[in-house]
C-alpha positions as CSV (number, residue, x, y, z in Angstrom):
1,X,66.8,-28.6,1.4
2,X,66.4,-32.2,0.4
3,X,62.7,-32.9,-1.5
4,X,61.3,-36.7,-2.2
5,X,58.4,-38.7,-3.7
6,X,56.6,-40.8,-1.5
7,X,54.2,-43.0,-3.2
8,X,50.5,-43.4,-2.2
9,X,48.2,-46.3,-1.3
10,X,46.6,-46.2,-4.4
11,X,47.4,-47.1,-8.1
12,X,47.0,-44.2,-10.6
13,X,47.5,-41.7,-7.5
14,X,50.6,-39.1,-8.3
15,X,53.1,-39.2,-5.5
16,X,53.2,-37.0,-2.2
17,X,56.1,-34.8,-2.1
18,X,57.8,-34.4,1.1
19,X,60.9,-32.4,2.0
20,X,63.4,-31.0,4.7
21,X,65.3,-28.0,5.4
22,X,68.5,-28.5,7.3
23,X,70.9,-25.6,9.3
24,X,74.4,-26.1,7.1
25,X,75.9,-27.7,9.7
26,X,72.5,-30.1,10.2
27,X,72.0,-29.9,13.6
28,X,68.1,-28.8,13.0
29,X,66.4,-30.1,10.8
30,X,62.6,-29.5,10.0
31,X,59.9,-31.4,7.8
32,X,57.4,-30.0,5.8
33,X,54.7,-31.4,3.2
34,X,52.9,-28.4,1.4
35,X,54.5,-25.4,0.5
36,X,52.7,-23.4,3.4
37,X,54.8,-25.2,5.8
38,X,57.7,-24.6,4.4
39,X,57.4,-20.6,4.0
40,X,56.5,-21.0,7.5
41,X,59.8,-22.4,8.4
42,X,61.5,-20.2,6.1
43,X,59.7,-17.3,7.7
44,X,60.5,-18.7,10.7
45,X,64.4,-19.3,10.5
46,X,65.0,-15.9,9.4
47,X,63.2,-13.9,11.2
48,X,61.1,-12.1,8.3
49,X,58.2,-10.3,9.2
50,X,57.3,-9.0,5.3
51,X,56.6,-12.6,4.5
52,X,52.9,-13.9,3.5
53,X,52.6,-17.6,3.3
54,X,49.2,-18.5,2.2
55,X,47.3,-21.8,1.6
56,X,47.7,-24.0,-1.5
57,X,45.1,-23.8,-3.7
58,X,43.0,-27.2,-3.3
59,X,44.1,-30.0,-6.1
């Protein structure tokens, strides 16, 4: 997993956080920006079914 700030358009504006999760050998690699997507693809890669991703609370 590899996480990053990306800065936004306006000044005084916290960053966006971004990130990736890579297979080890990183053949597949997937992109996320909010932590539902990344359950998602967690969820996803492993095959778990017991899993509840739910929506961010709004900022």
């Amino acid at each position: 997993m590899r996480l990053w700030p990306e800065s936004r358009e306006f000044e005084g504006q916290g960053p966006l956080w971004r990130g990736s999760l890579s297979d080890l050998d990183g053949s597949n690699t997937r992109y996320f920006d909010n932590g539902s997507t990344l359950c998602a693809i967690v969820a996803d890669c492993t095959g778990a079914t017991t899993m509840q991703c739910t929506p961010e609370q709004s900022r």
